[in-house]
N, CA, C and O of each residue as an XYZ file, in Angstrom:
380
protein
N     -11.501      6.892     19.290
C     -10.690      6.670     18.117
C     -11.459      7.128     16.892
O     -11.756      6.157     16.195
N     -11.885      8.301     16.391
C     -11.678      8.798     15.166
C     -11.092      9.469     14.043
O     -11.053     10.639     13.661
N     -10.499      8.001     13.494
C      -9.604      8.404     12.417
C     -10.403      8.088     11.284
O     -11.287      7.266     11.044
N      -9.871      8.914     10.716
C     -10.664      9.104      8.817
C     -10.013      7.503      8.003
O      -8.858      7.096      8.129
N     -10.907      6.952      7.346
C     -10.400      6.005      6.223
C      -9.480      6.276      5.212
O      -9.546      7.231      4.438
N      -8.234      5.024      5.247
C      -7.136      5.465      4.320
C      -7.815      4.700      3.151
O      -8.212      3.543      3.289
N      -7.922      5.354      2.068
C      -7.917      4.794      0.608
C      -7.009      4.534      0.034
O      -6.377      5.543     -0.280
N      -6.385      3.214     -0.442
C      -5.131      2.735     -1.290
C      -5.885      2.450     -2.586
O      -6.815      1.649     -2.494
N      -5.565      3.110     -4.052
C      -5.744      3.275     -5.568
C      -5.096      2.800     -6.270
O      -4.301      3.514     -6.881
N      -5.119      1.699     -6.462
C      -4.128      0.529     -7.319
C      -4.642      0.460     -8.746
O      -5.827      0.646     -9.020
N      -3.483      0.119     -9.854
C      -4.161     -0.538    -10.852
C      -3.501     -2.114    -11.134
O      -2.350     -2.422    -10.826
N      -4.431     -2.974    -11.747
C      -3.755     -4.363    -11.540
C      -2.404     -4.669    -11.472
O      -1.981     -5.514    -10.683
N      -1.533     -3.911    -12.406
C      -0.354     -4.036    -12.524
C       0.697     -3.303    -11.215
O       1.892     -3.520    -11.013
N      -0.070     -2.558    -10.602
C       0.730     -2.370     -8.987
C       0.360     -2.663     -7.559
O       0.162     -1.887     -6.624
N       0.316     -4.000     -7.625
C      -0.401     -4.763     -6.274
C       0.348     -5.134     -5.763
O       0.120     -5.393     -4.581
N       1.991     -5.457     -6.420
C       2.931     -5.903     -5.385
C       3.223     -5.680     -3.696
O       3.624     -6.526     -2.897
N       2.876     -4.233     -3.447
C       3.222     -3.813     -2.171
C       2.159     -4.424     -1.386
O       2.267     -4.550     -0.166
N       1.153     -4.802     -2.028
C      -0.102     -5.307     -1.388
C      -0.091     -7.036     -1.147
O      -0.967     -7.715     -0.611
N       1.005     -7.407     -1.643
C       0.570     -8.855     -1.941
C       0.843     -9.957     -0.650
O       2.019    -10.194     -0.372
N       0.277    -10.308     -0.240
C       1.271    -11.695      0.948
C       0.512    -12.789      0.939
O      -0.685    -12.883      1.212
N       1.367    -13.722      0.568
C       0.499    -15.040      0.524
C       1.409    -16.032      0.829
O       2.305    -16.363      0.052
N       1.212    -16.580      2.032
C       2.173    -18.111      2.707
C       2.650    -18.946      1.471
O       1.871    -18.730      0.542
N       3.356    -19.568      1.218
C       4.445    -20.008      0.056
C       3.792    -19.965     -1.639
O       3.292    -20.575     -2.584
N       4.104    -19.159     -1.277
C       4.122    -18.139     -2.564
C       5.366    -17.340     -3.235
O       6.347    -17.369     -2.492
N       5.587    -16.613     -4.482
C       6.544    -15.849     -4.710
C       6.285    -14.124     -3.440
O       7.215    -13.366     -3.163
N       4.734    -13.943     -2.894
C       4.375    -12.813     -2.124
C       4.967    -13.448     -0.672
O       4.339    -14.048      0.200
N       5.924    -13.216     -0.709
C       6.330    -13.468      0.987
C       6.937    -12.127      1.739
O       7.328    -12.165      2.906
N       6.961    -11.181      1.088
C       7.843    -10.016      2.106
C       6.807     -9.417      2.868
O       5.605     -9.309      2.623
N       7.790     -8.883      4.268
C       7.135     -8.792      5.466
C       6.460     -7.391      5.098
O       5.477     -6.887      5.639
N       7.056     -6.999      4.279
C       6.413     -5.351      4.307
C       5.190     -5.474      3.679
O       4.284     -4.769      4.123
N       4.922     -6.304      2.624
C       3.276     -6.434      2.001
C       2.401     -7.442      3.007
O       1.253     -7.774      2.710
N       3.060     -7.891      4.223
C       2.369     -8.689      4.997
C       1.551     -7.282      5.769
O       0.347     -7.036      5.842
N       2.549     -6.636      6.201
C       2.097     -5.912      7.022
C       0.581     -4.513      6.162
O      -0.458     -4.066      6.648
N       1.001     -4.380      5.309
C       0.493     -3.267      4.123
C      -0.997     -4.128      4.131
O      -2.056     -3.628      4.511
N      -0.813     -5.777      3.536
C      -1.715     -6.397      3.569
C      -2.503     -6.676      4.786
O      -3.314     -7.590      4.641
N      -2.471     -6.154      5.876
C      -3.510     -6.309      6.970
C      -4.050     -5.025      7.213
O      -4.940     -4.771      8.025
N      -3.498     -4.272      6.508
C      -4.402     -2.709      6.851
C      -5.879     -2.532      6.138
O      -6.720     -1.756      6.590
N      -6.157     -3.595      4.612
C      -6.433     -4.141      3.945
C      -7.980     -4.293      4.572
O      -8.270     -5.486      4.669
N      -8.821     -3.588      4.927
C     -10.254     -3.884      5.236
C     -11.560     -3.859      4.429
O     -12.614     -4.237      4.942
N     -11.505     -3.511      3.445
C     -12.441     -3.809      1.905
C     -12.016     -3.653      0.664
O     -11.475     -2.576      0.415
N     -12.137     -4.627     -0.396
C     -11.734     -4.395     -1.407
C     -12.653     -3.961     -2.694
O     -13.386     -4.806     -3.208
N     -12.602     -2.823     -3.125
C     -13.377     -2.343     -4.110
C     -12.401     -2.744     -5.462
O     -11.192     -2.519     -5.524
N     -13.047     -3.254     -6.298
C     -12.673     -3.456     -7.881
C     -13.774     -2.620     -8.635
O     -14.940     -2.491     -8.263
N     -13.119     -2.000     -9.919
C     -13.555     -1.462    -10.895
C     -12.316     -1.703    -12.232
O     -11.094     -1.547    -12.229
N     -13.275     -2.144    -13.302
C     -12.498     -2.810    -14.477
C     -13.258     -3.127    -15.753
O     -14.482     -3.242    -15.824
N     -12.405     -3.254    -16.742
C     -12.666     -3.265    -17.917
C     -14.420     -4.616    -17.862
O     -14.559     -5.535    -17.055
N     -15.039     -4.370    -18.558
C     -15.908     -5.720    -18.668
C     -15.624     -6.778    -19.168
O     -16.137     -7.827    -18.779
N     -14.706     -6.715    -20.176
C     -14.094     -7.777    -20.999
C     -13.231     -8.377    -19.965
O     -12.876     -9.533    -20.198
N     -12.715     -7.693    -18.592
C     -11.453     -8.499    -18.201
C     -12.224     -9.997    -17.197
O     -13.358     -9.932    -16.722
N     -11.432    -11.065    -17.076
C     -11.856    -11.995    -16.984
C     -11.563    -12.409    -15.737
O     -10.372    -12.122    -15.626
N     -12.025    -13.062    -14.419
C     -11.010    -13.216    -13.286
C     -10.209    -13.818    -13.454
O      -9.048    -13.506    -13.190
N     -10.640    -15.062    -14.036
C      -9.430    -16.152    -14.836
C      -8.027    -15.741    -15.635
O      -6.991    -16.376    -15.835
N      -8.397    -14.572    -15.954
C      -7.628    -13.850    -17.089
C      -5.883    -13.637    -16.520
O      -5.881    -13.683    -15.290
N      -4.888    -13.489    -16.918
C      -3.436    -13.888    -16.229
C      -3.200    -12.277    -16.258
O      -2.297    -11.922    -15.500
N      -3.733    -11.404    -16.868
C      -3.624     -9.850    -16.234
C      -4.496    -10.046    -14.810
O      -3.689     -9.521    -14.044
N      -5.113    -10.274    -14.341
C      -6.328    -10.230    -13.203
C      -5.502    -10.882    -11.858
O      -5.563    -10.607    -10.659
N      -4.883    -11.652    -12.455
C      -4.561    -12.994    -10.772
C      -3.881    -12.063     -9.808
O      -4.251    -12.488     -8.713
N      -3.064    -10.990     -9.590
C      -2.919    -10.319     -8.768
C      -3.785     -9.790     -7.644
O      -3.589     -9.681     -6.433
N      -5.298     -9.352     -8.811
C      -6.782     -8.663     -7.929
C      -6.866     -9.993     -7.263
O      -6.841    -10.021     -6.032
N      -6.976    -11.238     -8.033
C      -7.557    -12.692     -7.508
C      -7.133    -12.758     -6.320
O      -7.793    -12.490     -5.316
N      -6.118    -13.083     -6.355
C      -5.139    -13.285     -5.233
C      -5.474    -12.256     -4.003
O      -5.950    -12.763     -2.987
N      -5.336    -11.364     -4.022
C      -5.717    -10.449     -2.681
C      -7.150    -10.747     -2.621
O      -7.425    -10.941     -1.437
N      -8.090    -10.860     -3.292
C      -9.443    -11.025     -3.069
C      -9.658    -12.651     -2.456
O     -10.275    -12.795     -1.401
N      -9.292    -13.444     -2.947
C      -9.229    -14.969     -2.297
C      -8.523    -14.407     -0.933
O      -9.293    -13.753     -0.231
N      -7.437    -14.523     -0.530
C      -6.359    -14.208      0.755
C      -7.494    -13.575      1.494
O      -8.082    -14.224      2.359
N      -7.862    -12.264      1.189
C      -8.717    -11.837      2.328
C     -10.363    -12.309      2.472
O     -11.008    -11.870      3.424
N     -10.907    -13.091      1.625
C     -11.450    -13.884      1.927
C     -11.648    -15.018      2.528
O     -12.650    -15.336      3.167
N     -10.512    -15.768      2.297
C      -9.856    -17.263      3.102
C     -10.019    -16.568      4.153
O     -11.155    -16.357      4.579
N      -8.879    -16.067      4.785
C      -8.296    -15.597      6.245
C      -9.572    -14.555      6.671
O      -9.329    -14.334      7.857
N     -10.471    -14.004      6.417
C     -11.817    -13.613      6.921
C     -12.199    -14.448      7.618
O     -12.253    -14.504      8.847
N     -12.648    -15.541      6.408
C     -13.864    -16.675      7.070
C     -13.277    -17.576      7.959
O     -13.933    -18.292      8.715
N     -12.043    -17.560      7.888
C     -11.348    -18.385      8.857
C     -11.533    -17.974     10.131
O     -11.610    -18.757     11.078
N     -11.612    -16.751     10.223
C     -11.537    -15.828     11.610
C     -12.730    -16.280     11.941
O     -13.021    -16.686     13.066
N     -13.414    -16.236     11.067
C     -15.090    -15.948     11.481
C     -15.356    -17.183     11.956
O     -15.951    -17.167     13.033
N     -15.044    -18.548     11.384
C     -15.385    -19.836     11.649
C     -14.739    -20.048     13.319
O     -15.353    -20.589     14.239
N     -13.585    -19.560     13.377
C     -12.666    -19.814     14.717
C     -13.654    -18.938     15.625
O     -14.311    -19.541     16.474
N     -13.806    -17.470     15.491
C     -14.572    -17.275     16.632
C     -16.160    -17.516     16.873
O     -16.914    -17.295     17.821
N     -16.292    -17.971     15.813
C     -18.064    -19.125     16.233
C     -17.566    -19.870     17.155
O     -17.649    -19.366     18.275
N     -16.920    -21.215     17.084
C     -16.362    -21.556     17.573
C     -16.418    -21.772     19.212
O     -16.698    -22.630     20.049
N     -15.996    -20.513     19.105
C     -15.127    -20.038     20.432
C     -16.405    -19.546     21.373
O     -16.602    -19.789     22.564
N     -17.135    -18.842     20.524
C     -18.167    -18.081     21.126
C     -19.366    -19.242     21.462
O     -20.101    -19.177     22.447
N     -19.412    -20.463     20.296
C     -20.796    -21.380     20.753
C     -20.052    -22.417     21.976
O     -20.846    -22.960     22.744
N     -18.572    -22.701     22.172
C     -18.148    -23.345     23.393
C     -18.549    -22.489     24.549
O     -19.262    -22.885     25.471
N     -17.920    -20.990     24.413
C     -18.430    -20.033     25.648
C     -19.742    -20.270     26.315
O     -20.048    -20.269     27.508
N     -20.404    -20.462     25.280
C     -22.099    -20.618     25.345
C     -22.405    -21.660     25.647
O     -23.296    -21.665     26.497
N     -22.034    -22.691     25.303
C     -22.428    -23.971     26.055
C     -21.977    -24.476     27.635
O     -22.586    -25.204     28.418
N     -20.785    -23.850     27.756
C     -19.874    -23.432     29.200
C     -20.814    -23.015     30.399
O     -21.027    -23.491     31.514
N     -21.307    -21.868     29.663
C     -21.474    -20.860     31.282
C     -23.361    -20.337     30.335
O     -24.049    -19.476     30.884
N     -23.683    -20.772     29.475
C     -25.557    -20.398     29.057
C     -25.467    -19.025     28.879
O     -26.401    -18.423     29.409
N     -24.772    -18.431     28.393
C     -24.513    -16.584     27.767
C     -25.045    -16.980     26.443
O     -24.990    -18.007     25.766
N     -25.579    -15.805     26.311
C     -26.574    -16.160     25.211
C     -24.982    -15.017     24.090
O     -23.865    -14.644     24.447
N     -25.501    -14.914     23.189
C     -24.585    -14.521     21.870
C     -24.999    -14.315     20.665
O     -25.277    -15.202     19.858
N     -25.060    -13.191     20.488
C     -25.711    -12.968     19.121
C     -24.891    -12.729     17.930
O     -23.986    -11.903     18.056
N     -25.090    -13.472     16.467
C     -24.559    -13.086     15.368
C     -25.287    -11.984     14.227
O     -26.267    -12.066     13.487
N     -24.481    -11.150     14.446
C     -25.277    -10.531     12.799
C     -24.497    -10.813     11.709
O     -24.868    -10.481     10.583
């Protein structure tokens, strides 16, 4: 499988297609789906702009979401992997 990286070039004000967040006004399936293609998020922005700032909460928002649901993954398959390990003595390494 070598496929080249897709780059998506947003500016704050067009994140909609990007947005999905469980009860929220972001509920359509099509930014659910848009939103899992979603594998790093690069920001570049004014210095003055603020995260807090009510132009910004769009970036916020996708940056929290794929942070939450990251570490979530990550916590579930520790998890999974230190039961495996205590099961059957397979050793398991984290980087």
């Amino acid at each position: 499988m070598n496929e080249s990286p897709e780059l998506f070039i947003r500016d704050r004000n067009s994140l909609d297609d990007f947005l999905y967040e469980i009860n929220s006004i972001y509920m359509r399936k099509e930014s659910a789906e848009q939103f899992d293609l979603i594998d790093a998020v690069l920001i570049s922005g004014e210095a003055n702009l603020r995260p807090w700032s009510p132009s910004a909460e769009k970036v916020g928002r996708i940056v929290y979401v794929k942070v939450y649901y990251g570490l979530k993954f990550q916590t579930i398959l520790r998890l999974f992997c230190n039961s495996f390990m205590n099961l059957y003595g397979a050793e398991i390494t984290f980087l």
